[in-house]
N, C-alpha and C positions, 0 to 999 in steps of 0.2 A: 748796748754794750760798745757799740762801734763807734759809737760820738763819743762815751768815757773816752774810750783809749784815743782814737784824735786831738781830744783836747784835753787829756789831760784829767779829768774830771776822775770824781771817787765813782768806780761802774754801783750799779744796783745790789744789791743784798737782799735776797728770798728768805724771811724766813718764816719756818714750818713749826711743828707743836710737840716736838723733840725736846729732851735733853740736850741734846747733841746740835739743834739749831739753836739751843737757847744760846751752849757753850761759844757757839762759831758770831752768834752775833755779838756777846760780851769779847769777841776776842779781836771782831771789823770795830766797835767802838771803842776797844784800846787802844789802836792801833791811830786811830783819828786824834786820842786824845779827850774823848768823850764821860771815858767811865774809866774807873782805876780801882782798886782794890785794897782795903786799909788794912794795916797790921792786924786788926782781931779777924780778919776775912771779910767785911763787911762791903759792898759794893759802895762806890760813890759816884754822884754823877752832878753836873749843874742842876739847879733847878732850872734854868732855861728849856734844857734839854729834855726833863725827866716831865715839867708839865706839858709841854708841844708831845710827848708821848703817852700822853693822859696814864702815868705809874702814879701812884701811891707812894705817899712818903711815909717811913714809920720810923717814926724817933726824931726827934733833934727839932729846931722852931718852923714854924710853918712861914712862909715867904710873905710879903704884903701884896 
């Protein structure tokens, strides 16, 4: 945590098997720019990001 805040850097993010960690981390990848949330409620996120996090795509084309 103390080299983030020295330099500047985004610090670590813990997350647990909550709700409530699910909420906090959908809320640290808003906040980057990561993930955003579409008019029907639907989460959105790059495919860059959502494969390097081995998620599941459901709906829409699969990447090459």
């Amino acid at each position: 945590m103390q080299d983030a805040t020295d330099n500047g850097y985004l610090p670590p993010f813990v997350v647990g098997k909550t709700a409530a960690d699910e909420k906090e981390l959908y809320g640290a990848m808003k906040n980057i720019g990561v993930m955003s949330r579409r008019k029907d409620g639907r989460l959105d996120m790059p495919d860059l990001f959502r494969v390097a996090a081995k998620l599941l795509k459901k709906g829409g084309t699969t990447p090459l």
